[in-house]
Structures are given as structure tokens and as C-alpha cells.
C-alpha positions in Angstrom: 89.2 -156.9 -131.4 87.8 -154.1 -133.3 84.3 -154.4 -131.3 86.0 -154.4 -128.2 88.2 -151.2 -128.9 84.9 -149.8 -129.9 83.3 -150.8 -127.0 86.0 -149.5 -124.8 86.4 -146.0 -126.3 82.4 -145.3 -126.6 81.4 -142.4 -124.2 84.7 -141.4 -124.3 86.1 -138.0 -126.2 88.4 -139.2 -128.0 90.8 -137.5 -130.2 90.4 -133.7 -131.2 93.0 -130.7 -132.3 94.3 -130.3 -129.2 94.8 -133.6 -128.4 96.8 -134.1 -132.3 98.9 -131.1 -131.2 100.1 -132.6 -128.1 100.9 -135.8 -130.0 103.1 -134.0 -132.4 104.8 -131.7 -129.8 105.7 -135.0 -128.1 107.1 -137.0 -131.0 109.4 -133.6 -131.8 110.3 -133.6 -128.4 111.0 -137.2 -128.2 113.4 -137.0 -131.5 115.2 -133.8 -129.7 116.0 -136.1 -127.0 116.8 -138.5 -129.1 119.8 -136.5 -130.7 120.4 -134.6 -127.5 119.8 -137.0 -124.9 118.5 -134.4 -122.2 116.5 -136.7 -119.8 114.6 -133.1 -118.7 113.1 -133.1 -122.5 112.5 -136.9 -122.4 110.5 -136.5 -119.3 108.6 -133.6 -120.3 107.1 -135.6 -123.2 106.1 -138.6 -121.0 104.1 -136.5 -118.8 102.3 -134.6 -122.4 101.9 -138.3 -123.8 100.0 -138.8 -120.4 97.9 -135.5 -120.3 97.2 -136.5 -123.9 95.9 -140.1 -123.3 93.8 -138.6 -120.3 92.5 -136.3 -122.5 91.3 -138.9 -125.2 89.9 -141.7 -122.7 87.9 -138.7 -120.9 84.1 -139.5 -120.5 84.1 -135.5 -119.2 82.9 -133.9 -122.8 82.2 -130.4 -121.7 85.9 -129.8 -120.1 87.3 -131.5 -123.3 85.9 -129.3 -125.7 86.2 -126.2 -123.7 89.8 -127.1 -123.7 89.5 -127.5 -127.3 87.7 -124.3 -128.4 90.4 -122.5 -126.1 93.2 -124.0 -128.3 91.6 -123.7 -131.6 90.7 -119.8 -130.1 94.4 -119.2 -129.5 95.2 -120.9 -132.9 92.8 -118.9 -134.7 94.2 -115.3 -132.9 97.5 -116.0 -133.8 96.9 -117.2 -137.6 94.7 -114.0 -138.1 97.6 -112.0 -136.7 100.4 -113.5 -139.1 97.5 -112.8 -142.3 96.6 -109.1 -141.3 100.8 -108.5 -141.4 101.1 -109.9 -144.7 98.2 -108.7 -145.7 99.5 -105.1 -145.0 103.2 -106.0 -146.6 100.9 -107.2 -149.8 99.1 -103.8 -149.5 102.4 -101.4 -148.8 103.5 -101.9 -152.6 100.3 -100.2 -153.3 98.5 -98.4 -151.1 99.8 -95.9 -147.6 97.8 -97.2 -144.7 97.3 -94.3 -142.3 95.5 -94.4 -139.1 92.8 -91.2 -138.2 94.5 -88.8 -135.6 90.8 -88.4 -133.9 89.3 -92.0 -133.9 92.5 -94.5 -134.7 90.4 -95.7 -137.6 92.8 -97.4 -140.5 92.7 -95.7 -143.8 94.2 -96.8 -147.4 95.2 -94.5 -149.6 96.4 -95.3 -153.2 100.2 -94.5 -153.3 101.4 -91.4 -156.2 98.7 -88.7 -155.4 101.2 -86.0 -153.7 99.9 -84.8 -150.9 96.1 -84.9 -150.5 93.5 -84.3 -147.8 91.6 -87.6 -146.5 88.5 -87.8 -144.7 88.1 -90.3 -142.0 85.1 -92.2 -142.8 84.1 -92.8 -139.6 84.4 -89.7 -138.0 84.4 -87.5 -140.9 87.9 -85.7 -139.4 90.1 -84.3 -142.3 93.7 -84.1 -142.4 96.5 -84.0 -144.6 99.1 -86.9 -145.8 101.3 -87.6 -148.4 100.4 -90.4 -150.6 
């Protein structure tokens, strides 16, 4: 039986992080349905079960993992979005981020100086800010 799943699924894509994604978005839909019992959810994780399955018995490995770097792409964006904000509430106990009036380049500054003049680095503008 094993050999002839193998068999069967060689040449074919199989599963990647999209297609795990889709599994799990289905199985939370299918337990919302399960304590609403909206037929609209039910149906909408049928047909993502079957875009899924398609998906993983796909011989077509260049559309797959296109679809795949897309999603991990996306994934990636929106994790490094969520880290630069906490990353700057970490930094806020500390530091005064300011950006450069000339060049929009981001600047910290150590909080408790008073008021001091910063040079951009990047453009080498000065102005003045209280730290």
C-alpha cells in the first residue's frame, strides 16, 4: 500500500506552506460551522479542501511554488511588520526615534539629553529635538 501511495504521489508537488495553511483554515472553518451551523462557512471549506487537494496532486511544479513563494512573501511582510512595531515599543523606553526633516531617514536618540542638535547621517542636515 505504501509503494503504491508512493507511486501515485511521485511527480506530483505535494504538500508545502501554503498548502498546510489552507488545511488549517479549513479545519477552523469546519469547527465554526460546527458550533454555528452556517451552511455558507461549511461550503466555503469544501471548496479550500478542493483547491488544496488540487494543489498537492499537481504535477505543475513551477505554478505551485510560485504560489508558494507568493504566500511565504506575504507571510514574511506581515511578520517583519509586527517585529519593526515591537521593536520600536522595546526601543521607546529608551531611545526617541525621530525621522530627518530633509531625507525621512530614522534616527535614535538616547532619551534624558535636553534638547540637543542631531545630524542626519545620511544627509548630514542638522536640526534640533528634545531627547
Amino acid at each position: 500500500m505504501k509503494k503504491r501511495f508512493m507511486d501515485f504521489m511521485s511527480g506530483r508537488y505535494g504538500t508545502d506552506e501554503l498548502s498546510k495553511f489552507m488545511l488549517a483554515v479549513c479545519l477552523v472553518l469546519l469547527v465554526i460551522n460546527i458550533f454555528t451551523g452556517v451552511q455558507g462557512v461549511y461550503l466555503i471549506a469544501l471548496v479550500l479542501l478542493g483547491v488544496c487537494y488540487f494543489r498537492m496532486f499537481s504535477r505543475n511544479y513551477v505554478k505551485r511554488s510560485e504560489e508558494n513563494r507568493k504566500y511565504l512573501d506575504t507571510v514574511w511582510k506581515i511578520k517583519n511588520w509586527f517585529l519593526k512595531k515591537k521593536n520600536r515599543i522595546i526601543q521607546s523606553k529608551d531611545f526617541h526615534i525621530y525621522k530627518c526633516p530633509s531625507c525621512g531617514q530614522k534616527i535614535r536618540i538616547p532619551r534624558g539629553k535636553g534638547k540637543i542638535c542631531i545630524t542626519c547621517p545620511k544627509c548630514r542636515n542638522q536640526f534640533e529635538k528634545k531627547s
